[in-house]
PyMOL commands that place a pseudoatom at each C-alpha (Angstrom):
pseudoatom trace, name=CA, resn=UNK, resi=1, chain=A, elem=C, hetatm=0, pos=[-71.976, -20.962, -15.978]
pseudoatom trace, name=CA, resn=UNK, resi=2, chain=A, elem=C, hetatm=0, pos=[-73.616, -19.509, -19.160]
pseudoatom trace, name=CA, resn=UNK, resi=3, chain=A, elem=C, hetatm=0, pos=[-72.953, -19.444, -22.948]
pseudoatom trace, name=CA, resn=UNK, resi=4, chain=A, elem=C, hetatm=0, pos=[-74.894, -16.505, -24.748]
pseudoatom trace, name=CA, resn=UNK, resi=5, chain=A, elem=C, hetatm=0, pos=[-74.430, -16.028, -28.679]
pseudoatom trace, name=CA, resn=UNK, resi=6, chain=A, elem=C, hetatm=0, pos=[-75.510, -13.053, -30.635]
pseudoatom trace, name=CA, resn=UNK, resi=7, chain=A, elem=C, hetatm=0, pos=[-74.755, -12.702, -34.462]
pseudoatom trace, name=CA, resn=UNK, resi=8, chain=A, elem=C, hetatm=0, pos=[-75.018, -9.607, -36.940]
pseudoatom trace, name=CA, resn=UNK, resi=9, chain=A, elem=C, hetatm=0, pos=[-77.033, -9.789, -40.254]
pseudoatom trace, name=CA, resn=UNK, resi=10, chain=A, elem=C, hetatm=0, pos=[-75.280, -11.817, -43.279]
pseudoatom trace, name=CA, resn=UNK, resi=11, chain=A, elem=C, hetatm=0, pos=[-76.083, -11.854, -46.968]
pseudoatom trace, name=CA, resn=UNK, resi=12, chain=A, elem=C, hetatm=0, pos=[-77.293, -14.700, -48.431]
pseudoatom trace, name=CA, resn=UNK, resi=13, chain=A, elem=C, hetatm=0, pos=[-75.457, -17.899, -47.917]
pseudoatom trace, name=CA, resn=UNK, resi=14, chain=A, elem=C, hetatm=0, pos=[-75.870, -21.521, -49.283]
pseudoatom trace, name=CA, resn=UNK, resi=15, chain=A, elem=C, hetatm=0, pos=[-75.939, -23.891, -45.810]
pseudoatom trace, name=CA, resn=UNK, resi=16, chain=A, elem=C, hetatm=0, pos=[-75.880, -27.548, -46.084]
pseudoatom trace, name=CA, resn=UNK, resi=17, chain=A, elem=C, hetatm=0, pos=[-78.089, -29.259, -44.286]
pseudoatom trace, name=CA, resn=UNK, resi=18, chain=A, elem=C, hetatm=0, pos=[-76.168, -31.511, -42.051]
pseudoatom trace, name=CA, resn=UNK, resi=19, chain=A, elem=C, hetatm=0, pos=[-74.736, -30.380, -38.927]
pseudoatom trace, name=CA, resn=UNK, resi=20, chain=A, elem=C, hetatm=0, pos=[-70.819, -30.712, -38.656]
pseudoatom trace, name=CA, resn=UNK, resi=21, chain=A, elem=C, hetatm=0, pos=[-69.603, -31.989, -35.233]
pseudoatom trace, name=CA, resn=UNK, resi=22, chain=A, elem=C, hetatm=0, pos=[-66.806, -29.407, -34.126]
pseudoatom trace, name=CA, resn=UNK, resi=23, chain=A, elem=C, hetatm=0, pos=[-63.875, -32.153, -32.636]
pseudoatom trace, name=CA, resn=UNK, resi=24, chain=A, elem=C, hetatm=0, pos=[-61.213, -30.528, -30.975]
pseudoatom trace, name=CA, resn=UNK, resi=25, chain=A, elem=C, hetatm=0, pos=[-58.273, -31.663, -33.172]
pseudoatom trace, name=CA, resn=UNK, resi=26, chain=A, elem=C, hetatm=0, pos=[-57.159, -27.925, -33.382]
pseudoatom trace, name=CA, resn=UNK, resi=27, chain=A, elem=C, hetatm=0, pos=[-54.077, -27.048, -30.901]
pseudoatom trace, name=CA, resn=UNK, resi=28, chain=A, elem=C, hetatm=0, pos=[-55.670, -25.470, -27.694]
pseudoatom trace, name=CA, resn=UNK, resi=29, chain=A, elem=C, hetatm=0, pos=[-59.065, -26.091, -28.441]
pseudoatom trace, name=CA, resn=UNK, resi=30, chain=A, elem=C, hetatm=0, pos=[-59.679, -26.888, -25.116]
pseudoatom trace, name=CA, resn=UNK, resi=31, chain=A, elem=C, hetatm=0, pos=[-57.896, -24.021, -23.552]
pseudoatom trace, name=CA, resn=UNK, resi=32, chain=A, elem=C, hetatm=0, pos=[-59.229, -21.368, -21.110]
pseudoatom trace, name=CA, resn=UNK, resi=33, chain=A, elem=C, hetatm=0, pos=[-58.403, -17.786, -22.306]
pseudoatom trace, name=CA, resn=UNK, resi=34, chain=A, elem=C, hetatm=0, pos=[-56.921, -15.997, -20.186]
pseudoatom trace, name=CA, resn=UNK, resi=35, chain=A, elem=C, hetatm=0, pos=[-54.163, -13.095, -20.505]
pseudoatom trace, name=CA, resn=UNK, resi=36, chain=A, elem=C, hetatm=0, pos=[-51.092, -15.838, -21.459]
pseudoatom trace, name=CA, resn=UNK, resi=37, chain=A, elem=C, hetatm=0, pos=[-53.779, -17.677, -23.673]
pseudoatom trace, name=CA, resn=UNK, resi=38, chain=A, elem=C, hetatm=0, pos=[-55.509, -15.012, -25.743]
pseudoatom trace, name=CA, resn=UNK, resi=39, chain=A, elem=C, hetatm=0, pos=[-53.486, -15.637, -29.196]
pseudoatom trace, name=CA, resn=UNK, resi=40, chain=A, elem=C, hetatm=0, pos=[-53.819, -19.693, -28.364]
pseudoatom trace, name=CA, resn=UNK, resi=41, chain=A, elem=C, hetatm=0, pos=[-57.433, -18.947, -28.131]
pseudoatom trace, name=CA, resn=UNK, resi=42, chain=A, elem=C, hetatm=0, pos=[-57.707, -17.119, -30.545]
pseudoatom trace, name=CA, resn=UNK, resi=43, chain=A, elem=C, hetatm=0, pos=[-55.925, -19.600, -32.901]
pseudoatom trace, name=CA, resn=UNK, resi=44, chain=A, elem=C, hetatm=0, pos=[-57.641, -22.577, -31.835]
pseudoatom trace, name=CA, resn=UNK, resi=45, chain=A, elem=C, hetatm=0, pos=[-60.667, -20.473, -32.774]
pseudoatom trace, name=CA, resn=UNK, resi=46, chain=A, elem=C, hetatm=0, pos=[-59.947, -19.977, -36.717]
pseudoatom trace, name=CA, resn=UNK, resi=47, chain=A, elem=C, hetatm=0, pos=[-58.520, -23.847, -36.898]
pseudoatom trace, name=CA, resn=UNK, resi=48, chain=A, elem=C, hetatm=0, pos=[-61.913, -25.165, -35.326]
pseudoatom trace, name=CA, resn=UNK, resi=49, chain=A, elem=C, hetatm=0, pos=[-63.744, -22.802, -37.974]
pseudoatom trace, name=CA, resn=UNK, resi=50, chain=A, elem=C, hetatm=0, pos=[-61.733, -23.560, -40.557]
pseudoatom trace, name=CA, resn=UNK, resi=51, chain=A, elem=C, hetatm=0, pos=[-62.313, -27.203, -39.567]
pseudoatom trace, name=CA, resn=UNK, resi=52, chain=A, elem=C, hetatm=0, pos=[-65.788, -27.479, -40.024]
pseudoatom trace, name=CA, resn=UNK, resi=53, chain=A, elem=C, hetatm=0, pos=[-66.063, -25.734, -43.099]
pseudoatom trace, name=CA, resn=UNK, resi=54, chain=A, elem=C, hetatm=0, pos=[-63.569, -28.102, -44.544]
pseudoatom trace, name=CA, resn=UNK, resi=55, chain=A, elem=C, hetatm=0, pos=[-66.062, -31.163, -43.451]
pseudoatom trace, name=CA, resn=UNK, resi=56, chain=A, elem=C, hetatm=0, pos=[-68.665, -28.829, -45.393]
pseudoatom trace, name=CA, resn=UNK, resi=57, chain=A, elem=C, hetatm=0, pos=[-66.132, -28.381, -48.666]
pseudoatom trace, name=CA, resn=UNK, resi=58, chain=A, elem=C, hetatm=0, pos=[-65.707, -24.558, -48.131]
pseudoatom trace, name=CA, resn=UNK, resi=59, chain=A, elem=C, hetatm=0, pos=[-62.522, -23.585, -47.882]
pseudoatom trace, name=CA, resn=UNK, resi=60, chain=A, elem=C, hetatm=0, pos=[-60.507, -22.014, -45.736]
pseudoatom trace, name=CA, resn=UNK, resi=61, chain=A, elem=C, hetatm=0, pos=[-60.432, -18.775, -44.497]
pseudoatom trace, name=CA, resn=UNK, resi=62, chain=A, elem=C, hetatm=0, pos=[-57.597, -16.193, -44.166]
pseudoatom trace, name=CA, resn=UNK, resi=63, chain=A, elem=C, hetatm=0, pos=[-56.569, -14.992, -41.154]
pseudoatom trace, name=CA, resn=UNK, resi=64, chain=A, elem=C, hetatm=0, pos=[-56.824, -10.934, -41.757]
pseudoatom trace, name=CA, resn=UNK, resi=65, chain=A, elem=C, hetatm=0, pos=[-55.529, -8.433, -39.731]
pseudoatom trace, name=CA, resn=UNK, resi=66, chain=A, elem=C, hetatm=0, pos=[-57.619, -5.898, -39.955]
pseudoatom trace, name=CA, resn=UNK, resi=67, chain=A, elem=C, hetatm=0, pos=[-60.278, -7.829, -39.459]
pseudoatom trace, name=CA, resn=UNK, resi=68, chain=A, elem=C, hetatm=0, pos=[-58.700, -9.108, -36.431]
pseudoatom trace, name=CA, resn=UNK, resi=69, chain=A, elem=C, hetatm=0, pos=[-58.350, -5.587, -35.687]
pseudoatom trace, name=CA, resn=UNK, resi=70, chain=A, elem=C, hetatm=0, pos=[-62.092, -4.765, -35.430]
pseudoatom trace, name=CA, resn=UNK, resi=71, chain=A, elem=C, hetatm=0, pos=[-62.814, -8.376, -34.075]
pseudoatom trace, name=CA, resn=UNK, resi=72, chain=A, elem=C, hetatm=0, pos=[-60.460, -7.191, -30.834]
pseudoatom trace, name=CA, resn=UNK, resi=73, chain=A, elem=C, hetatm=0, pos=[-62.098, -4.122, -31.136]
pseudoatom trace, name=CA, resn=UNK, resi=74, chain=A, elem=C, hetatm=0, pos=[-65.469, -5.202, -30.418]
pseudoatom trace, name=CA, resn=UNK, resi=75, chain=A, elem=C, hetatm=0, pos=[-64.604, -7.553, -27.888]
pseudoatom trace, name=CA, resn=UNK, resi=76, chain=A, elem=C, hetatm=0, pos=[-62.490, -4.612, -25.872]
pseudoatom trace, name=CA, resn=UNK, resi=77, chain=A, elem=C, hetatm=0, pos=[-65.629, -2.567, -26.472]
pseudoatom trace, name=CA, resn=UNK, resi=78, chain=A, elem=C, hetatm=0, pos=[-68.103, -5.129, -25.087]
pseudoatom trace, name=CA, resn=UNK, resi=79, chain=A, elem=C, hetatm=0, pos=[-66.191, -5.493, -21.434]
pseudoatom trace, name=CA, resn=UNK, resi=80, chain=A, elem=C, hetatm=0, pos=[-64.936, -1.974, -21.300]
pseudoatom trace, name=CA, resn=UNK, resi=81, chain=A, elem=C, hetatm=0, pos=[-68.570, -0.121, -21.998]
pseudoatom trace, name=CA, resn=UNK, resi=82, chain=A, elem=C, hetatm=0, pos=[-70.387, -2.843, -20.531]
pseudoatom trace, name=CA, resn=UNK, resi=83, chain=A, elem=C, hetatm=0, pos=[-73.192, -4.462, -22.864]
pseudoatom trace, name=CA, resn=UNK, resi=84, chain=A, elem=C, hetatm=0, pos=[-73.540, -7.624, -25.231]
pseudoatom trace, name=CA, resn=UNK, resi=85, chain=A, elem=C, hetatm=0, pos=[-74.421, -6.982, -28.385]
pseudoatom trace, name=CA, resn=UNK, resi=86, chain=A, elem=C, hetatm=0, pos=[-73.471, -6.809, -32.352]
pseudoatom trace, name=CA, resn=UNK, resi=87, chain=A, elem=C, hetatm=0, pos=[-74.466, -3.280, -32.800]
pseudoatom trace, name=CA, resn=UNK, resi=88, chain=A, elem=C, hetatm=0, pos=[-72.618, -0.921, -30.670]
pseudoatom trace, name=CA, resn=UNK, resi=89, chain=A, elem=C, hetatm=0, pos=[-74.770, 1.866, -28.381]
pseudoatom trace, name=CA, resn=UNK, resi=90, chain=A, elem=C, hetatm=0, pos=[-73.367, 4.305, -30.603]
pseudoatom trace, name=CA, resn=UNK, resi=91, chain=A, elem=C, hetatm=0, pos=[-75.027, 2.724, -33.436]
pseudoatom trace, name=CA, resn=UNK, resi=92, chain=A, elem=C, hetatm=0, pos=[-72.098, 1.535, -35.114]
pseudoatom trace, name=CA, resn=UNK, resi=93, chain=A, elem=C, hetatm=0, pos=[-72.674, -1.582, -36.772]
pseudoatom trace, name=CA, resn=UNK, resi=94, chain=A, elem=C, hetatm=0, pos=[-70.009, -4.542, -37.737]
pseudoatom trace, name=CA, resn=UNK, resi=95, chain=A, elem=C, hetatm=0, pos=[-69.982, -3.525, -41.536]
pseudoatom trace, name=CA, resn=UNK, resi=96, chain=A, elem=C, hetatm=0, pos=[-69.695, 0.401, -40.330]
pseudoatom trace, name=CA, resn=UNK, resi=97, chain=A, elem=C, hetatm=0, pos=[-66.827, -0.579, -38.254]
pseudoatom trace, name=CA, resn=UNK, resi=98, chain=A, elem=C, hetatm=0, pos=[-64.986, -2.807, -41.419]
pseudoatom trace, name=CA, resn=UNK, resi=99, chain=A, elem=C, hetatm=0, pos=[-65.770, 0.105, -44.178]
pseudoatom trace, name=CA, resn=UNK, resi=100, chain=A, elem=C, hetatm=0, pos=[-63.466, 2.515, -42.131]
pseudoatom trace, name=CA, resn=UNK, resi=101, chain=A, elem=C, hetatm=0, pos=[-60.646, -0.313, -42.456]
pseudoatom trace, name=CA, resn=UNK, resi=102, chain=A, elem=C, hetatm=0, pos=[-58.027, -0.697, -44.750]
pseudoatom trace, name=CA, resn=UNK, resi=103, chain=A, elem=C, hetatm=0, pos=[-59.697, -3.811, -45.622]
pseudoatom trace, name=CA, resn=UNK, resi=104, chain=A, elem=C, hetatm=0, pos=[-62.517, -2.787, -48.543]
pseudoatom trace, name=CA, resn=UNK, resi=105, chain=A, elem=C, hetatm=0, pos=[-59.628, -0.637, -50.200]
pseudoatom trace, name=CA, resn=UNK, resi=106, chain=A, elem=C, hetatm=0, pos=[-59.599, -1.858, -53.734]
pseudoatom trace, name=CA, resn=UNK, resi=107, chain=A, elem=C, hetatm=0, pos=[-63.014, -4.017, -53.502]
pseudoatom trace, name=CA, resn=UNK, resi=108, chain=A, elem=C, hetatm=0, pos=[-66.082, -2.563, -55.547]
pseudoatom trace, name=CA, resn=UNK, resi=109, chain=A, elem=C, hetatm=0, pos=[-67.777, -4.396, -52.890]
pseudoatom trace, name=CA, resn=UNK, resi=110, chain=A, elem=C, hetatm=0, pos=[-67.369, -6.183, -49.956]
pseudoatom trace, name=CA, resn=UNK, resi=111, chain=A, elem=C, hetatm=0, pos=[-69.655, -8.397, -47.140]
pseudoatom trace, name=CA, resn=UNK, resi=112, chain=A, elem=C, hetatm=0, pos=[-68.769, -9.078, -43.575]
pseudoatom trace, name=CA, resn=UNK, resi=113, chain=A, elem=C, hetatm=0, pos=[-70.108, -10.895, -41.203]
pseudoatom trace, name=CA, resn=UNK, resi=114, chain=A, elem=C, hetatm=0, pos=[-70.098, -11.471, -37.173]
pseudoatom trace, name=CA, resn=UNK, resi=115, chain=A, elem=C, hetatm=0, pos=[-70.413, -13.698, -34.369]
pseudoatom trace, name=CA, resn=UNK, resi=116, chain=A, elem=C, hetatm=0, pos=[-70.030, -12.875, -30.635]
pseudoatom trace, name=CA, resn=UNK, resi=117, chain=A, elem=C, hetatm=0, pos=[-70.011, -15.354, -28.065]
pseudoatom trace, name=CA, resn=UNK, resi=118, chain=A, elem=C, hetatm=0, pos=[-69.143, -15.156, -24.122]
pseudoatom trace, name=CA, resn=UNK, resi=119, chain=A, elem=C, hetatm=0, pos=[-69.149, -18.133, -21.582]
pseudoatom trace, name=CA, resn=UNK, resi=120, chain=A, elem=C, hetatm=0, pos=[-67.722, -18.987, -18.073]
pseudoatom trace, name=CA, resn=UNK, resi=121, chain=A, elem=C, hetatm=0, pos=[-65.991, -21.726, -15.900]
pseudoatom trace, name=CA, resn=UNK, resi=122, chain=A, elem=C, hetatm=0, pos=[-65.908, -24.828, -18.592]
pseudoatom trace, name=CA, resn=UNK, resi=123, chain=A, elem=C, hetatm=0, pos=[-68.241, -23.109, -21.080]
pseudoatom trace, name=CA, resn=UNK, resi=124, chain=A, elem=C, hetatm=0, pos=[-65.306, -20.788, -22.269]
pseudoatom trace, name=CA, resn=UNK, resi=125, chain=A, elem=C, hetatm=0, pos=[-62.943, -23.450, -24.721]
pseudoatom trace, name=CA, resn=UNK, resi=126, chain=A, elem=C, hetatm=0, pos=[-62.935, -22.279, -28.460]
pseudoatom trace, name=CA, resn=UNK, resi=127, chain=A, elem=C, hetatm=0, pos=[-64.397, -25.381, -28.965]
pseudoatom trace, name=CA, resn=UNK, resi=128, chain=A, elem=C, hetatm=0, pos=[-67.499, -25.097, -26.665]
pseudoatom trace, name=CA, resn=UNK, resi=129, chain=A, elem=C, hetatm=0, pos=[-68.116, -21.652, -28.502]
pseudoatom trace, name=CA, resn=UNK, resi=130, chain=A, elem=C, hetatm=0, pos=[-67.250, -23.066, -31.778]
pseudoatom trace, name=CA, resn=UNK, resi=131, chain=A, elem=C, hetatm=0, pos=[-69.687, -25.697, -31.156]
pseudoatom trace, name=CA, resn=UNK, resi=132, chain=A, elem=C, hetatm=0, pos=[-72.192, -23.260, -29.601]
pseudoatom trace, name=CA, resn=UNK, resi=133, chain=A, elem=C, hetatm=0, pos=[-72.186, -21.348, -32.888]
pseudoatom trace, name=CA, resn=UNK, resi=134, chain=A, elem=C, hetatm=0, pos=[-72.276, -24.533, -35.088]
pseudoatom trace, name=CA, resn=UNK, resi=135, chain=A, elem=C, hetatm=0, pos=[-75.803, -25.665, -32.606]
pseudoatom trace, name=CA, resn=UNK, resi=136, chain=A, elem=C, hetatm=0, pos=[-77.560, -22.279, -33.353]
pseudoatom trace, name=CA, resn=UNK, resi=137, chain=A, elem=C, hetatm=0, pos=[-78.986, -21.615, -36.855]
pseudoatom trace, name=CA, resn=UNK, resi=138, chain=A, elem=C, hetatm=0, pos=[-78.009, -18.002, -37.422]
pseudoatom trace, name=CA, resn=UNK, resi=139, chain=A, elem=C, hetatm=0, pos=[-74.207, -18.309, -36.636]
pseudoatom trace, name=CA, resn=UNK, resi=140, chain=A, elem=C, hetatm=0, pos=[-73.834, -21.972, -38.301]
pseudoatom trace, name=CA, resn=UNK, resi=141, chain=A, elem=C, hetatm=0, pos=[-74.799, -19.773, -41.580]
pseudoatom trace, name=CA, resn=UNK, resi=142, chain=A, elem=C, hetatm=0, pos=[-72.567, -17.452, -41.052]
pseudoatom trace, name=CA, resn=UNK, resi=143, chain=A, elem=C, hetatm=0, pos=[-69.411, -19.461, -40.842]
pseudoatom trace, name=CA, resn=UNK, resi=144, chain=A, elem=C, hetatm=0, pos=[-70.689, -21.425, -43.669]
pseudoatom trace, name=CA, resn=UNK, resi=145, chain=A, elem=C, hetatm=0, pos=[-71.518, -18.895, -46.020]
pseudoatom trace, name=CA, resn=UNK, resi=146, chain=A, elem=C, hetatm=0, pos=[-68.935, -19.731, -48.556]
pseudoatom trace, name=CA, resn=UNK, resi=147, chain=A, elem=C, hetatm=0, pos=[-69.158, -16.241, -50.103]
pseudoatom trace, name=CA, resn=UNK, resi=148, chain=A, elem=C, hetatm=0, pos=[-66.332, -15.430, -46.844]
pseudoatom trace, name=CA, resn=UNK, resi=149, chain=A, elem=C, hetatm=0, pos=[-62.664, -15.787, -47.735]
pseudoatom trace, name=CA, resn=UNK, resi=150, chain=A, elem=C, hetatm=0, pos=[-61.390, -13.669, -44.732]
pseudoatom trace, name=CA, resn=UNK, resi=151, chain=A, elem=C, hetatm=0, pos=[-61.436, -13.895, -40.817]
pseudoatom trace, name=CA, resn=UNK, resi=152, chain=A, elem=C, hetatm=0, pos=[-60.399, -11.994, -37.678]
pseudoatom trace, name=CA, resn=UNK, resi=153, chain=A, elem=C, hetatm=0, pos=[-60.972, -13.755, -33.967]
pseudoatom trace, name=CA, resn=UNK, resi=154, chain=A, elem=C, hetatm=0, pos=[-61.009, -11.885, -30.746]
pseudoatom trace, name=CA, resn=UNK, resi=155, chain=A, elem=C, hetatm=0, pos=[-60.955, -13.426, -27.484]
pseudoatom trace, name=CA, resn=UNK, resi=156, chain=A, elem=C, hetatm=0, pos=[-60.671, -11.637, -23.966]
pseudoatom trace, name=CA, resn=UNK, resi=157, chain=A, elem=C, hetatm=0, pos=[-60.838, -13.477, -20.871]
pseudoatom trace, name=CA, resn=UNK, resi=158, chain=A, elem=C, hetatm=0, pos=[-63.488, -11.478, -19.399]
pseudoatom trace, name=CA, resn=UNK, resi=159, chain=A, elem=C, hetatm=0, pos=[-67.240, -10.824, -19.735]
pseudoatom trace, name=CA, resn=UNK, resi=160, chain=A, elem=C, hetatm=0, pos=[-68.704, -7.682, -19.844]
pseudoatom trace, name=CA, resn=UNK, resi=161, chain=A, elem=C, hetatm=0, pos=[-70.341, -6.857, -16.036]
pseudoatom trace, name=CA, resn=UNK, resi=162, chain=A, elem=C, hetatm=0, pos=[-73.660, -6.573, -16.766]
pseudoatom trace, name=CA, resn=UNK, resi=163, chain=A, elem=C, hetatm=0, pos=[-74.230, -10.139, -17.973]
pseudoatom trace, name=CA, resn=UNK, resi=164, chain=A, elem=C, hetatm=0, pos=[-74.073, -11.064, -14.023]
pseudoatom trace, name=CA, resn=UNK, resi=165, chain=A, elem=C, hetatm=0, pos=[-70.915, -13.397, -14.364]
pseudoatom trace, name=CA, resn=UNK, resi=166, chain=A, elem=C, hetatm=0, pos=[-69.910, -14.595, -10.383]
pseudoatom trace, name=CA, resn=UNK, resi=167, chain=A, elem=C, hetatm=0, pos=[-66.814, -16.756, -12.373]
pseudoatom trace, name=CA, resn=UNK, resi=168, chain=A, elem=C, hetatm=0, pos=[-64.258, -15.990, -14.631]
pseudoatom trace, name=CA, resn=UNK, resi=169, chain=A, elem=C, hetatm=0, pos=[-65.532, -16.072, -18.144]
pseudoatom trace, name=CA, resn=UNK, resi=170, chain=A, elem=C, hetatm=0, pos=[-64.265, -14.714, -21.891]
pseudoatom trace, name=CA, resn=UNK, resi=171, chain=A, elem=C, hetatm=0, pos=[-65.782, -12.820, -24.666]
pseudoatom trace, name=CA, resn=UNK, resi=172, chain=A, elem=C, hetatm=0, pos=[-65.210, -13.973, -28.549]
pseudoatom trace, name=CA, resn=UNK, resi=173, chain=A, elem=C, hetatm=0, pos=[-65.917, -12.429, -31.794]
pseudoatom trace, name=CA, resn=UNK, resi=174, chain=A, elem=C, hetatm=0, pos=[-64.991, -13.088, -35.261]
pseudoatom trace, name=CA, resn=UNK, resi=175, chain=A, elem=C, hetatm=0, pos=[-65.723, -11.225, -38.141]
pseudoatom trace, name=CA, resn=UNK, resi=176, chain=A, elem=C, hetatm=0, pos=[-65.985, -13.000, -41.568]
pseudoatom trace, name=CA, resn=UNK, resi=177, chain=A, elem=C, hetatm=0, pos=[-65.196, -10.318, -44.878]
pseudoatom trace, name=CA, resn=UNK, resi=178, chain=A, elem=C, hetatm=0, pos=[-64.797, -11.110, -48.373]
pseudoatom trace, name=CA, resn=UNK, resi=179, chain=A, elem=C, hetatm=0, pos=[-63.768, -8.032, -51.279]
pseudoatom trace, name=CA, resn=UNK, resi=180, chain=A, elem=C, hetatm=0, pos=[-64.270, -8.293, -54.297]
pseudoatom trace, name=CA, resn=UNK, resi=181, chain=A, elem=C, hetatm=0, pos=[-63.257, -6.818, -57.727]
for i in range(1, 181): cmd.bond("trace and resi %d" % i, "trace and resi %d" % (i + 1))
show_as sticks, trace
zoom trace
C-alpha cells in the first residue's frame, strides 16, 4: 500500500504557518473510489479542501467545470498512457492544458494550480490524500494559496500500471484556477 504525491509549479502564495488537521466531517470522506463512488469521491474531495482552508480563513472554492474537465482529464491520461506525473510526455503542462479551456475567456490573466495524488487498499479515502497533501509542503501551499477561487477534482479508481500496484488503488487530481479582470 503506497501514497505518492506530485504537484505542478504555483505562483506565489501566502501559507500560514500552522498545519490544519484534515477531520473527515465531509460526506464520504472515508470512501473508497471506485466506479459507483467516483462523484462521492470526488465531492468529499472539494468539502475536505474547502474545509481546511476555512480553518485557515480562505475561503471557499468553486467547484468549476472546466476545471473539473481537465482535472478528469489528467487523471484518465495518467492510467490510460501509463506514467505519474504533472507534466504530460507530450510536454503539455497543467496551465497549457487550462489556457485551451473555456475557463481564461474574459480574464486578462489567470493562475492554476495542481495536485496529483494516487494510493491503494486503505491509503485511497479523500481524506488520507487530503491529508497527504496537507503533510507535504509543496501541495499544503497550493491549496492554501488564497489567490485560488476555483476548483476541479478527479478521482479514478485505478493507478496507472507502472507504479507496481498488486491492490486496487485510485488516482486524484485537482486543479486550482483563479481569472481575473
Amino acid at each position: 500500500m503506497a501514497v505518492v504525491l506530485a504537484c505542478a509549479c504555483t505562483f506565489a502564495a501566502d501559507v500560514p504557518s500552522a498545519a490544519a488537521a484534515v477531520s473527515p466531517v465531509c460526506a464520504n470522506a472515508n470512501v473508497h473510489p471506485s466506479t459507483t463512488t467516483v462523484l462521492a469521491a470526488e465531492a468529499a474531495t472539494l468539502c475536505l479542501v474547502d474545509q481546511i482552508r476555512a480553518s485557515y480563513d480562505l475561503h471557499r472554492l468553486r467547484a468549476n467545470h472546466e476545471l473539473g474537465r481537465v482535472a478528469r482529464s489528467q487523471v484518465t491520461a495518467m492510467v490510460s498512457h501509463d506514467y505519474f506525473a504533472d507534466v504530460r510526455p507530450t510536454g503539455q503542462t497543467p496551465l497549457a492544458l487550462v489556457s485551451v479551456t473555456r475557463y481564461p475567456a474574459h480574464a486578462a490573466e489567470f493562475a492554476v494550480g495542481q495536485n496529483i495524488a494516487w494510493g491503494t487498499g486503505n491509503f485511497t479515502t479523500p481524506a488520507h490524500i487530503v491529508a497527504e497533501w496537507m503533510a507535504s509542503p509543496p501541495h499544503r501551499e497550493i491549496m492554501l494559496t488564497s489567490q485560488y477561487r476555483n476548483a476541479g477534482v478527479a478521482v479514478t479508481p485505478a493507478v496507472p500500471a507502472i507504479l507496481n500496484s498488486d491492490g486496487a488503488g485510485a488516482t486524484y487530481a485537482i486543479e486550482f484556477g483563479d481569472r481575473s479582470s
